[in-house]
Every structure is written in structure tokens, then in C-alpha cells.
Backbone as CSV, one residue per row, in Angstrom:
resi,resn,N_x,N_y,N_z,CA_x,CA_y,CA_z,C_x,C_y,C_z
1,UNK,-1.567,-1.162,-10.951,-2.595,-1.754,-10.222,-3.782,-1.991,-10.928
2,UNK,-5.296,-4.064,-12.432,-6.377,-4.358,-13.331,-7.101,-3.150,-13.682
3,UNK,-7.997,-2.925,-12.558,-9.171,-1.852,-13.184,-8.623,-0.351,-12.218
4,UNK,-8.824,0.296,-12.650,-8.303,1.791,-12.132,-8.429,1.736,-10.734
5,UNK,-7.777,2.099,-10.078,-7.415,2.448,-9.104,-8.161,3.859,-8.377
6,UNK,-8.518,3.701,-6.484,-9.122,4.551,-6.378,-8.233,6.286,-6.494
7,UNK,-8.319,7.151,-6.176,-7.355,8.386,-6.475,-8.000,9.443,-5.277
8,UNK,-6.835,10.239,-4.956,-7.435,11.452,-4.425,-8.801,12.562,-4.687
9,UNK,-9.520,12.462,-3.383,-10.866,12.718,-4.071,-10.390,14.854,-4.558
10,UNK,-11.133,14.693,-6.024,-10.890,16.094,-6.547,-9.600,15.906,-6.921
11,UNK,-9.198,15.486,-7.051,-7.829,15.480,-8.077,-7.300,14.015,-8.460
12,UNK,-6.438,14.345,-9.123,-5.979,12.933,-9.980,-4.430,13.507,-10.547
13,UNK,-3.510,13.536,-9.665,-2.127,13.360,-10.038,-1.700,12.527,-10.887
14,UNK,-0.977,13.808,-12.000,-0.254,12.987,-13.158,0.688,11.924,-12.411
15,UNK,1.690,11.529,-13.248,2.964,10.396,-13.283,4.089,11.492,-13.051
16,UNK,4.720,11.559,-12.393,5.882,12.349,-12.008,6.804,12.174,-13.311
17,UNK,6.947,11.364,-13.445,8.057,10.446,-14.485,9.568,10.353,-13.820
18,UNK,9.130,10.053,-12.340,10.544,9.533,-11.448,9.830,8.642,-11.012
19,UNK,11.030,7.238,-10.942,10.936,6.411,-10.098,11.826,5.285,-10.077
20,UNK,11.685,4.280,-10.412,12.826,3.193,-10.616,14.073,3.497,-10.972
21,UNK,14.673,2.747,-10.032,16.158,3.002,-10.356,16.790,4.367,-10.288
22,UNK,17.309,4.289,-11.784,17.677,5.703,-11.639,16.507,7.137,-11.745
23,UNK,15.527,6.960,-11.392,14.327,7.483,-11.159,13.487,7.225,-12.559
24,UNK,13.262,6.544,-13.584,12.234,6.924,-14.136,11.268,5.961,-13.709
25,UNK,9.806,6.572,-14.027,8.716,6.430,-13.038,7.935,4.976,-14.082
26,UNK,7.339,4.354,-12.910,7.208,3.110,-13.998,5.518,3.345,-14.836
27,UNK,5.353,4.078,-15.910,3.922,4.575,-16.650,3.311,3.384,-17.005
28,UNK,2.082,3.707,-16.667,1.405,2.533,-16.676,0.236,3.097,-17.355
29,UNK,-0.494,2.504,-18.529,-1.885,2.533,-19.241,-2.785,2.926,-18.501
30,UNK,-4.155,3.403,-19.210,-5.453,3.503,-18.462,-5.392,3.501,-17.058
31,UNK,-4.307,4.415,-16.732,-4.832,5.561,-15.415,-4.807,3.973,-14.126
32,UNK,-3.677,3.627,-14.393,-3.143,2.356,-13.185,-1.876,3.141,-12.328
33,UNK,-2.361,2.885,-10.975,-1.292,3.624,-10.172,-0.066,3.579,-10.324
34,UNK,0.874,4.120,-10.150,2.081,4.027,-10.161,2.880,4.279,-8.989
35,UNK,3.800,3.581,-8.662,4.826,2.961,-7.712,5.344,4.568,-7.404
36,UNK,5.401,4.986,-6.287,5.730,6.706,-5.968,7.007,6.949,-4.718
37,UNK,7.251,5.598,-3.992,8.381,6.009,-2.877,8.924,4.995,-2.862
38,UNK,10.200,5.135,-2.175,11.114,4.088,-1.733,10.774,3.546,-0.570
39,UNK,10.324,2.132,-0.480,10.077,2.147,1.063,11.260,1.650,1.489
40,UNK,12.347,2.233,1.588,13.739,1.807,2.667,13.839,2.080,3.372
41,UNK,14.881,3.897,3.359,15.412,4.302,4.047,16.812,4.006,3.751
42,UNK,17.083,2.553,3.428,18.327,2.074,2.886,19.708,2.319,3.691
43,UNK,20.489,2.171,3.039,21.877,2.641,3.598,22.194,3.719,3.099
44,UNK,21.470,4.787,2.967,21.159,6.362,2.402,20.059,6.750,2.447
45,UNK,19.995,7.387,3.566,18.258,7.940,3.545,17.788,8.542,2.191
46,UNK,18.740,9.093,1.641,18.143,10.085,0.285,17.133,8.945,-0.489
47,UNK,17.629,8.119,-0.026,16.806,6.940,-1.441,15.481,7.041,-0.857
48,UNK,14.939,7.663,-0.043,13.970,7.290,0.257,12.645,8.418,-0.374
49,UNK,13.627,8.740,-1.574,12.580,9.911,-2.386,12.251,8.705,-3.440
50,UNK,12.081,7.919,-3.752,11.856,6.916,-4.734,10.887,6.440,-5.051
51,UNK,10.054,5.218,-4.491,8.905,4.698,-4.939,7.781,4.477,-4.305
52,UNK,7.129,3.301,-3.694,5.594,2.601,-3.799,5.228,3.449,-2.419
53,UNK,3.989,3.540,-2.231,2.454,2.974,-3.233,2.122,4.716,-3.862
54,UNK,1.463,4.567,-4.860,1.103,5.175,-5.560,0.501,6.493,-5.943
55,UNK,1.243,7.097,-7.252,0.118,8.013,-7.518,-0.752,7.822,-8.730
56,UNK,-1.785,7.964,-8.473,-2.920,7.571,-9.459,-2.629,8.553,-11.458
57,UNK,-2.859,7.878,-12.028,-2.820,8.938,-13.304,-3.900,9.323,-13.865
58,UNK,-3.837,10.100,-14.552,-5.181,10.947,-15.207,-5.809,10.410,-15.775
59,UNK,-7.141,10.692,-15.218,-8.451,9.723,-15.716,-9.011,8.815,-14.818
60,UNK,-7.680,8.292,-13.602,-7.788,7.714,-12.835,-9.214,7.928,-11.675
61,UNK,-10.358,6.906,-11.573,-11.749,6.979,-10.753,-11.459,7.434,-9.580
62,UNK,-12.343,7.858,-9.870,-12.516,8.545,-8.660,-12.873,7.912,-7.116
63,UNK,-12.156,8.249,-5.586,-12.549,7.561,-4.798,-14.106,7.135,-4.209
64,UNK,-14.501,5.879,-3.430,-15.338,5.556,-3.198,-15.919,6.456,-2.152
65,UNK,-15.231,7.019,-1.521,-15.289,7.981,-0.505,-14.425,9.473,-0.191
66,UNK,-15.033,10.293,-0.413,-14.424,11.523,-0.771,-14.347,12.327,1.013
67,UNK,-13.260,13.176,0.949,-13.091,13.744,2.205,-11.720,13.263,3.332
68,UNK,-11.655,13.080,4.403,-11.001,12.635,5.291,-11.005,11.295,5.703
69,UNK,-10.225,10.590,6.009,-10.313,9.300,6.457,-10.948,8.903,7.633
70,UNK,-11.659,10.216,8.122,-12.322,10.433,9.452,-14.231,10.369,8.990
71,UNK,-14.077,10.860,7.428,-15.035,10.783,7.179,-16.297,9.728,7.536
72,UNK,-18.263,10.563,7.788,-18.720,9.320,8.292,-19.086,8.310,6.996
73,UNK,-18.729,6.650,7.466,-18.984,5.911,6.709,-20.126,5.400,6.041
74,UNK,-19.798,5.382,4.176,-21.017,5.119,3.415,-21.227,3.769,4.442
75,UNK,-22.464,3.443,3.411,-23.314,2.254,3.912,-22.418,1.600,3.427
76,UNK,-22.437,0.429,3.664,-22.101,-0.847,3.234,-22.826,-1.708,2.472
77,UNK,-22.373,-2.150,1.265,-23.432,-3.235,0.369,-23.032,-4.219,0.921
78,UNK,-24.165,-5.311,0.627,-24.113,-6.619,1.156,-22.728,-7.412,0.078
79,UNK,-22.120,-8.541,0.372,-21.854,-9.148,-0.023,-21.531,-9.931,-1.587
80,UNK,-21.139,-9.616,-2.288,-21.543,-9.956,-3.660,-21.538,-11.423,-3.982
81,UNK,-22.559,-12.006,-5.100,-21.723,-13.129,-5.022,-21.232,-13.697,-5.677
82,UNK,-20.411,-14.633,-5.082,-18.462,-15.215,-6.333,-19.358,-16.085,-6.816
83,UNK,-19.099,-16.187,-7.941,-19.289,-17.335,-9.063,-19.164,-18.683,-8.623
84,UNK,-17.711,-18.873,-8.107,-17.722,-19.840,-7.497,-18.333,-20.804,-6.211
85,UNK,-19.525,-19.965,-5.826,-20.258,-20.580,-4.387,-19.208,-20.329,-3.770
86,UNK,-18.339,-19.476,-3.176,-17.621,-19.360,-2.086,-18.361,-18.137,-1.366
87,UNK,-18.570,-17.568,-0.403,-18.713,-16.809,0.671,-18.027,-15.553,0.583
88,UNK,-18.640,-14.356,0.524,-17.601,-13.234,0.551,-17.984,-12.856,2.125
89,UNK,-16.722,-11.953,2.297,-16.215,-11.076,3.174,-16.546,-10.057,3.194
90,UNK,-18.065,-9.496,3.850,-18.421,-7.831,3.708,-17.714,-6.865,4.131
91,UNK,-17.401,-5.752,3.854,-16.808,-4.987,4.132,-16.836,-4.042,5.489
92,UNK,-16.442,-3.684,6.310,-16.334,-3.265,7.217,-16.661,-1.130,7.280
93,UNK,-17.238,-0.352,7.673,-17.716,0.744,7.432,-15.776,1.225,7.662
94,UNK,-15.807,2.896,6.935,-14.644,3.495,6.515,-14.364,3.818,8.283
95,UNK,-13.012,3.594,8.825,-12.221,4.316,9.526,-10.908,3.853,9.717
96,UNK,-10.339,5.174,10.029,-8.837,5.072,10.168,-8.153,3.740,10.853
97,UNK,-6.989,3.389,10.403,-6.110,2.303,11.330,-5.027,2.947,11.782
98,UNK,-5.326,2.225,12.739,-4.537,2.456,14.335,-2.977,2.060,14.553
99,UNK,-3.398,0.662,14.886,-1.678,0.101,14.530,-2.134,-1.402,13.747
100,UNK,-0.868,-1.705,13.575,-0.782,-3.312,12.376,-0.071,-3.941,13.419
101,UNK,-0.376,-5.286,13.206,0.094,-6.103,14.244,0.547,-7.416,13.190
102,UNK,1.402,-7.600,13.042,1.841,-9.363,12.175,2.329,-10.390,13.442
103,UNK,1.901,-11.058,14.023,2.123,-11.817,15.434,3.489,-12.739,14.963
104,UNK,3.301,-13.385,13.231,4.385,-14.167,12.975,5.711,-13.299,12.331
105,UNK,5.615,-12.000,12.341,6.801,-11.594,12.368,7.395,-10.432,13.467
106,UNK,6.450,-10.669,14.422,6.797,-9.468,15.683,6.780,-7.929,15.247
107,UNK,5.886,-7.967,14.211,5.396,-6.495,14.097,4.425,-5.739,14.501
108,UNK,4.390,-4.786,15.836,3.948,-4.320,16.467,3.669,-2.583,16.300
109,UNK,2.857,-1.651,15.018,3.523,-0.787,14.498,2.097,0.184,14.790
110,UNK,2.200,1.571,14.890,1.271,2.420,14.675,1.399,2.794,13.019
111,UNK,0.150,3.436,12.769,0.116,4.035,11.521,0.305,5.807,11.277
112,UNK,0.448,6.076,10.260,0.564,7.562,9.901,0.097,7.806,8.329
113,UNK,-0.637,8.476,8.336,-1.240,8.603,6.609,0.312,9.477,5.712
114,UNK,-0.201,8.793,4.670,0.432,8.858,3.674,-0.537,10.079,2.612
115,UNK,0.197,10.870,1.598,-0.897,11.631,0.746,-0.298,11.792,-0.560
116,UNK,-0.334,12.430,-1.421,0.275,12.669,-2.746,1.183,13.946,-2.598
117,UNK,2.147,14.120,-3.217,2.710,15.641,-2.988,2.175,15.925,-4.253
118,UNK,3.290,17.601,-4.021,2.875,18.475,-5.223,3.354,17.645,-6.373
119,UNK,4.332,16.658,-6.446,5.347,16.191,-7.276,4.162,14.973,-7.956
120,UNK,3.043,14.803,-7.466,2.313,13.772,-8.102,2.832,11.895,-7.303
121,UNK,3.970,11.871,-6.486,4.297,11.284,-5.831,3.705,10.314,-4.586
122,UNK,3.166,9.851,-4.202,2.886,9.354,-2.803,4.069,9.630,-1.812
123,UNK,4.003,10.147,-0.939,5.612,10.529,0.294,5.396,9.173,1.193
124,UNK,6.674,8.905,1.351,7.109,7.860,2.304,6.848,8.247,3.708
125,UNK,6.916,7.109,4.925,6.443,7.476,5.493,8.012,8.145,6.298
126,UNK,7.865,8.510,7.525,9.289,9.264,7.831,10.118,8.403,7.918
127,UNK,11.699,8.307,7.786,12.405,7.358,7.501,12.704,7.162,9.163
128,UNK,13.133,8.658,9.866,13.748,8.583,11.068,12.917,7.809,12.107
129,UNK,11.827,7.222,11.879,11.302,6.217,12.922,11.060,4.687,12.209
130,UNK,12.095,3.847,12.652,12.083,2.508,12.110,10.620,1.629,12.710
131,UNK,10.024,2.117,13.617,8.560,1.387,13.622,7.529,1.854,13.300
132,UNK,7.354,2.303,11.837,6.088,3.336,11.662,5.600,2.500,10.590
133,UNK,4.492,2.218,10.090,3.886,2.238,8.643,3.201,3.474,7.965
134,UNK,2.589,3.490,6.942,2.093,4.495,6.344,0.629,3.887,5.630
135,UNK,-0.498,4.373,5.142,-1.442,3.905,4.603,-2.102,5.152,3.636
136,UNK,-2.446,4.974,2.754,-2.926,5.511,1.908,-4.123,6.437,1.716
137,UNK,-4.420,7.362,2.713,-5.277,7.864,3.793,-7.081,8.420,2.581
138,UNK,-6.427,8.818,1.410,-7.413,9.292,0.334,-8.029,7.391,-0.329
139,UNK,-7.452,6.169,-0.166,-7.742,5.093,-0.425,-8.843,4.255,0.309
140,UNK,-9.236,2.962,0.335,-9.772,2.450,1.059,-9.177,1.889,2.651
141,UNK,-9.363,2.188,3.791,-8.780,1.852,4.649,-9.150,0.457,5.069
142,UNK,-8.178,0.100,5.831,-7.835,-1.477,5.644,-9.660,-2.373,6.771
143,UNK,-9.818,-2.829,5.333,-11.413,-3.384,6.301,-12.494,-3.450,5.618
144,UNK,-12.130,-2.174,4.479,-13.100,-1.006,3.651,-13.063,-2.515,2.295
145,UNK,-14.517,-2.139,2.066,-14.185,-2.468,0.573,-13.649,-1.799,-0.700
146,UNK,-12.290,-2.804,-0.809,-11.633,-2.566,-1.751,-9.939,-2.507,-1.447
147,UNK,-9.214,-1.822,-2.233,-7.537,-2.394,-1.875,-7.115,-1.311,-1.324
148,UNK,-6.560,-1.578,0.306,-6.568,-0.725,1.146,-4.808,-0.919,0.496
149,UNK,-3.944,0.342,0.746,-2.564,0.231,0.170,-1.746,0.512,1.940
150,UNK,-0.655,-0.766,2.332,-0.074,-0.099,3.528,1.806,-0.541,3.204
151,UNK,2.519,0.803,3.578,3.390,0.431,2.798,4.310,0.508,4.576
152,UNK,6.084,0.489,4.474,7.260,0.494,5.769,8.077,-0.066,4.790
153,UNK,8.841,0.877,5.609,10.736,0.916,5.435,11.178,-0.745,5.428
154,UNK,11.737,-1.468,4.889,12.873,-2.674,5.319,13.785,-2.365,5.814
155,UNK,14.458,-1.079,5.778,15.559,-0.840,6.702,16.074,0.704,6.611
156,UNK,16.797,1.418,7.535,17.310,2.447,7.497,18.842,3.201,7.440
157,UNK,19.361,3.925,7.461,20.479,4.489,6.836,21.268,3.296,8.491
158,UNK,20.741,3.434,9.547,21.024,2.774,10.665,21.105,1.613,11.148
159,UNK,19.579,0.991,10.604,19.737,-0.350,11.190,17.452,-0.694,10.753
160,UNK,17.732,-1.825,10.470,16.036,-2.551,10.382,15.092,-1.699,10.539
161,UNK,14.450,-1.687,10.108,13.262,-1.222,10.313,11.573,-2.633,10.261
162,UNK,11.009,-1.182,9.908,9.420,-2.233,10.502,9.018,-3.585,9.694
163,UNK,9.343,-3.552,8.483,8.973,-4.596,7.364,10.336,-5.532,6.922
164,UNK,11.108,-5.330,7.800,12.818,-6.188,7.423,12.169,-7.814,7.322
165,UNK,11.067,-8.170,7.944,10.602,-9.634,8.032,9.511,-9.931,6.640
166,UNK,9.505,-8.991,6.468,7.674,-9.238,5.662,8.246,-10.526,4.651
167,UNK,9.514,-10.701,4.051,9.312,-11.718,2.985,9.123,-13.004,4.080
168,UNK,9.089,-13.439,5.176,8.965,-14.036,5.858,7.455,-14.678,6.066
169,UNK,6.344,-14.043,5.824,5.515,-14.130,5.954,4.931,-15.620,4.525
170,UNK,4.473,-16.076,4.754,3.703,-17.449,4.089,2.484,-17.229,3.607
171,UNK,1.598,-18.161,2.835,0.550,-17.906,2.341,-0.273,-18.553,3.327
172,UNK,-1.618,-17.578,3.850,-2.516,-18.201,5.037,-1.805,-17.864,6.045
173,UNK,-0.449,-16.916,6.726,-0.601,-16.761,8.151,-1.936,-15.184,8.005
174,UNK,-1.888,-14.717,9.637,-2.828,-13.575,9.279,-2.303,-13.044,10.438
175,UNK,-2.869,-11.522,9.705,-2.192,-10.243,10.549,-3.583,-9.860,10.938
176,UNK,-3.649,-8.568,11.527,-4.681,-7.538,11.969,-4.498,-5.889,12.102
177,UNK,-5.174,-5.415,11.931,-5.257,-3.782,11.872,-6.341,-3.481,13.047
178,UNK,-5.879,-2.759,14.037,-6.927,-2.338,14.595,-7.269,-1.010,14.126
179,UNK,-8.330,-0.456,14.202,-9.297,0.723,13.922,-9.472,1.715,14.756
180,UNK,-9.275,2.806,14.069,-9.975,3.699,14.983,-11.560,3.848,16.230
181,UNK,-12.635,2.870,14.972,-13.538,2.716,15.194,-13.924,1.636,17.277
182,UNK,-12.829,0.860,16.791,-12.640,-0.456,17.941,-12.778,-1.251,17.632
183,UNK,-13.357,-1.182,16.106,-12.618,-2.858,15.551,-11.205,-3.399,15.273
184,UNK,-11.348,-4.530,15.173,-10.281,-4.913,14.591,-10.244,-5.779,13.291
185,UNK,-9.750,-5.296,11.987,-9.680,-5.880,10.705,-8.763,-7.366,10.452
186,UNK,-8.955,-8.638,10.580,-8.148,-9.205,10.161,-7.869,-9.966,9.206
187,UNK,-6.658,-10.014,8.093,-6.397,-9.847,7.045,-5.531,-11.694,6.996
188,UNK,-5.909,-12.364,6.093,-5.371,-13.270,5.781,-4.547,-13.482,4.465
189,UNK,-3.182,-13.587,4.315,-2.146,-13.972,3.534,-2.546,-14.686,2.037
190,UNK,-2.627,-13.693,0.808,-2.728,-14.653,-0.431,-1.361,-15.272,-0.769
191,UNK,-1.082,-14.313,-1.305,0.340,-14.670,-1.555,1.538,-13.368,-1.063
192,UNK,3.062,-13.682,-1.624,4.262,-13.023,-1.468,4.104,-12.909,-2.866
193,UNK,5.028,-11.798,-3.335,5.453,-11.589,-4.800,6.626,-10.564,-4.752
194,UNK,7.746,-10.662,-5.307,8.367,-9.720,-5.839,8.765,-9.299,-7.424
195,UNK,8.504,-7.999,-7.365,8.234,-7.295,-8.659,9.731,-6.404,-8.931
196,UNK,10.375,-6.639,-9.994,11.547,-5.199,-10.251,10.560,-4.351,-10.418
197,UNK,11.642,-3.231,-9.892,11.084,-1.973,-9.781,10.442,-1.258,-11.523
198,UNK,11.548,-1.559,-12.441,11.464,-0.961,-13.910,9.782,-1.864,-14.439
199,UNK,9.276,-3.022,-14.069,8.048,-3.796,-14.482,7.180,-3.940,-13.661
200,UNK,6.769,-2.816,-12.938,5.999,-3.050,-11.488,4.529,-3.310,-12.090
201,UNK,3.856,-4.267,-11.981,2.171,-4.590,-11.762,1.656,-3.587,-11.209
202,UNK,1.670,-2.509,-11.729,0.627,-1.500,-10.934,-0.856,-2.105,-11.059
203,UNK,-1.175,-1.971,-12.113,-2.610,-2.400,-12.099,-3.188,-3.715,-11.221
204,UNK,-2.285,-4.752,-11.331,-2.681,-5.833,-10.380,-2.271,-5.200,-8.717
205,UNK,-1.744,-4.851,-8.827,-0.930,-4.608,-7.048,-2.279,-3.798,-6.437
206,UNK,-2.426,-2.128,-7.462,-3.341,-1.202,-6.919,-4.839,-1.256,-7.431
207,UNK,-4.617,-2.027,-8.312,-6.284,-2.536,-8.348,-7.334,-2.451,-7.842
208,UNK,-8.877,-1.600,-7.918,-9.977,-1.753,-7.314,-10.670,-2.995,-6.780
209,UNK,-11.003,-3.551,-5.824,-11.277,-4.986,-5.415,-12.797,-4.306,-4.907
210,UNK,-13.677,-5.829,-5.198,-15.359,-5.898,-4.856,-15.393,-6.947,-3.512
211,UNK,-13.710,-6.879,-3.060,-13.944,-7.098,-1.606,-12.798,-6.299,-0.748
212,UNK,-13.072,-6.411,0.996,-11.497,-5.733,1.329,-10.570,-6.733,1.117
213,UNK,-9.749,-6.013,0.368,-8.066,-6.614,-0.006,-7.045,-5.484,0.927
214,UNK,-5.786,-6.345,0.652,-4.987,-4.944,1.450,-3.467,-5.622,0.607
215,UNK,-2.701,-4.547,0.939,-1.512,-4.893,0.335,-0.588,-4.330,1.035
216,UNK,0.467,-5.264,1.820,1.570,-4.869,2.209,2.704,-4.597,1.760
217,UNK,3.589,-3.848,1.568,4.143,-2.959,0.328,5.934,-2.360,1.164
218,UNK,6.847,-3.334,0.601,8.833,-2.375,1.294,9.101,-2.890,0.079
219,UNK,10.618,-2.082,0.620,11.679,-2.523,-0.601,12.199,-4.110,-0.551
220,UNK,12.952,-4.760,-1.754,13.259,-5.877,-1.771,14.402,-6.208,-2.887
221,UNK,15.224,-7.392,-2.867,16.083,-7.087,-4.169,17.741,-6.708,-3.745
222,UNK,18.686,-6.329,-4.497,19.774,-5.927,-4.309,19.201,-4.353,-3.689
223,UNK,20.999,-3.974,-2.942,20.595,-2.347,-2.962,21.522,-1.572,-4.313
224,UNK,21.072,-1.020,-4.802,21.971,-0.575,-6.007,22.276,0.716,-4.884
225,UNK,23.704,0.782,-5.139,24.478,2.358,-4.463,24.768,3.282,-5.730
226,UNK,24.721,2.903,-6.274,24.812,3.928,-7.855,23.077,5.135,-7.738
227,UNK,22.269,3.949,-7.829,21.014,5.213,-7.409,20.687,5.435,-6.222
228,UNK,21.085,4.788,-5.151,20.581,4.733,-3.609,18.950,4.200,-3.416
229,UNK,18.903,3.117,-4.583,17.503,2.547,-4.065,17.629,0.939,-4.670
230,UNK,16.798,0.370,-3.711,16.562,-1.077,-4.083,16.202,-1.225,-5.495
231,UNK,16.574,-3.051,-5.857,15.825,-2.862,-7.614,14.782,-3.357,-7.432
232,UNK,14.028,-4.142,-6.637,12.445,-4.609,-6.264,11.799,-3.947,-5.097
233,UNK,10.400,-4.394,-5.639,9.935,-4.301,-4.402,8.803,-5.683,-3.821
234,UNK,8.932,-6.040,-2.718,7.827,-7.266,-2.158,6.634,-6.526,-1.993
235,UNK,5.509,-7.211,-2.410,4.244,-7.208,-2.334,3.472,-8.370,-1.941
236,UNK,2.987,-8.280,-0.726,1.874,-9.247,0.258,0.460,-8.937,-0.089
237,UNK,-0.005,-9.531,-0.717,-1.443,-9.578,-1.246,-2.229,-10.197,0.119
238,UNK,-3.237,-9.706,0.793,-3.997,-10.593,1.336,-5.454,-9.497,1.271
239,UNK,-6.458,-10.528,2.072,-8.164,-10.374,1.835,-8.497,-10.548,3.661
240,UNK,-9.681,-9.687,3.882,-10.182,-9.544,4.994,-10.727,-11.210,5.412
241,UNK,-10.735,-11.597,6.532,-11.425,-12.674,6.570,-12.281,-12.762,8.054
């Protein structure tokens, strides 16, 4: 994920050195997150010890906001401005999200924080509920300035899960996050991308942003049954609007 990535406040989890494929973990330079769970579930739950979103590596900056995701919110800076005379998108004060809503793919989902284990890992979110997402609870939450990380299963040992549509999604439709607060964040579509798992863009994917960005984050690709995990993963880039 360009410029370092935010990290758990007071610590900074090494690289496990599991992940792709047959687990090795994809290391990435100057303290760029690295890809930490499987978001499947797959046709083997076990796979779901595997990859994205991230654990930060050593050295990795420290968060913008330290504490709970409940924590009260810094101020907000104004606006910066783009080079280009375009208009930014101020950021919205820190609180938790509620549920995600994608209207063009009938995703209707609550959230559940996500954290680092002892393993230096990010944990998936539980496999046994196919409508859950997960969000990156020590990160920027989705609204916040900067790259809020929200990851879901494509499917389970059973049957679909919450993100089975996401490659579906186009550049310019838009989703929303509602808030704890009673707002509601809504997020407009840059692009789709899929990344193999062994060459993952950490640094671009988990990247610090000087606006809210967010990134929607499952598995994608063949399923390899030799390791019990996908060989890609899709990544939905979009920006608050």
C-alpha cells in the first residue's frame, strides 16, 4: 500500500511471512502493508487463515488517531488543494461504520472490526456468517481522512457470501456506509483491479490518502485446492464524494 500506511496505534506488527498461495507473505519495502487474510471462506473454510487487508511492517507510521474507533474525533483540516483546480472532499470526523450498503449489487451488510493478531496478521472476518464485512478498526474509518480498509468473504465452504458481486461493480456507481455517528459516508467508484496474490500493490492498495479513500477488498481468480486459497484478490478503489 505508496507512502506508509496507517498501523496499530503503539505497535507496528512485523510480516508474518505467510500468505499467498502456499502461504508466503507478500514483503513489501519501507514498512507498506501487507495482504494478511483470505477473504473467502472458499470451498474450505481453512483457507480462510490466508490474506488481505493488512498488517503494517516495522517502521510503519503511526496512526492518525490513536485509541478505539469510538475514540472522540480529531478536528478536521480543511480541504487541501489539488493542483489541478478540482475540489476536494473534506473529511468527515472519526466514527465507527455501521452497515455498507452497494444498492447496484444488493449488498445490504453490517460491520465488525477487524484487528491484528498475535501472528502479525489482520483476522478475517468470521467465515460462518455470509453477510458480514470487516473494517480495519485501528485505520481510518470509512469518511475519515485517509484509506479506510473494508474487506468480505466472496464465498463460503457453503454457498456466496457478501462480496460474490463486487467484480460487478463499474467505475462511478456509488455505495454508502452509514455511521455510528448518523451520518452517512458516500463513496464513489474509481476503479476495479485485480492483483495475484504473490505481486500484491500493497503500497498503492494501503496507502495513506490526503483525502477519504476506501477500499473494498475479497478474494478473486482461480480457487487453487492444493493450498485452499484463491490466486487473486479484487480491489475497488473509491473516494468520498
Amino acid at each position: 500500500m505508496a507512502v506508509p500506511p496507517s498501523s496499530p496505534a503503539g505497535a507496528a506488527p512485523a510480516p508474518s511471512g505467510q500468505g499467498s498461495r502456499g502461504g508466503l507473505t507478500v514483503l513489501c519495502a519501507v514498512a507498506l502493508l501487507v495482504l494478511a487474510m483470505s477473504l473467502l471462506g472458499g470451498h474450505d473454510t481453512s483457507a480462510d487463515s490466508s490474506r488481505p487487508p493488512l498488517a503494517p511492517g516495522a517502521g510503519a507510521s503511526a496512526p492518525a488517531v490513536a485509541g478505539s474507533a469510538d475514540a472522540d474525533p480529531p478536528a478536521t483540516e480543511p480541504p487541501a488543494a489539488d493542483p489541478t483546480g478540482a475540489s476536494r472532499t473534506a473529511g468527515l470526523p472519526r466514527s465507527r461504520p455501521v452497515r455498507l450498503l452497494i444498492p447496484g449489487i444488493s449488498v445490504d451488510a453490517p460491520f465488525t472490526d477487524l484487528a491484528v493478531g498475535e501472528n502479525g496478521q489482520l483476522q478475517p472476518p468470521p467465515a460462518d456468517d455470509t453477510n458480514l464485512v470487516g473494517w480495519y478498526a485501528k485505520g481510518a474509518s470509512p469518511g475519515e481522512t485517509g484509506t479506510s480498509i473494508i474487506a468480505g468473504h466472496v464465498d463460503t465452504k457453503t454457498s456466496a457470501a457478501v462480496f460474490a458481486r463486487l467484480d460487478q461493480l463499474k467505475q462511478g456507481d456509488v455505495f454508502h456506509v452509514e455511521r455510528a455517528d448518523g451520518r452517512t459516508a458516500s463513496f464513489v467508484v474509481d476503479s476495479l483491479e485485480t492483483f495475484d496474490k504473490d505481486a500484491f500493490p500493497s503500497g498503492r492498495v494501503y496507502g495513506d490518502a490526503d483525502r477519504p479513500e476506501v477500499r473494498l477488498i475479497t478474494c478473486a481468480g482461480e480457487y487453487d485446492h492444493k493450498v485452499k486459497d484463491y490466486t487473486d484478490n479484487l480491489v475497488v478503489f473509491g473516494h468520498l464524494t
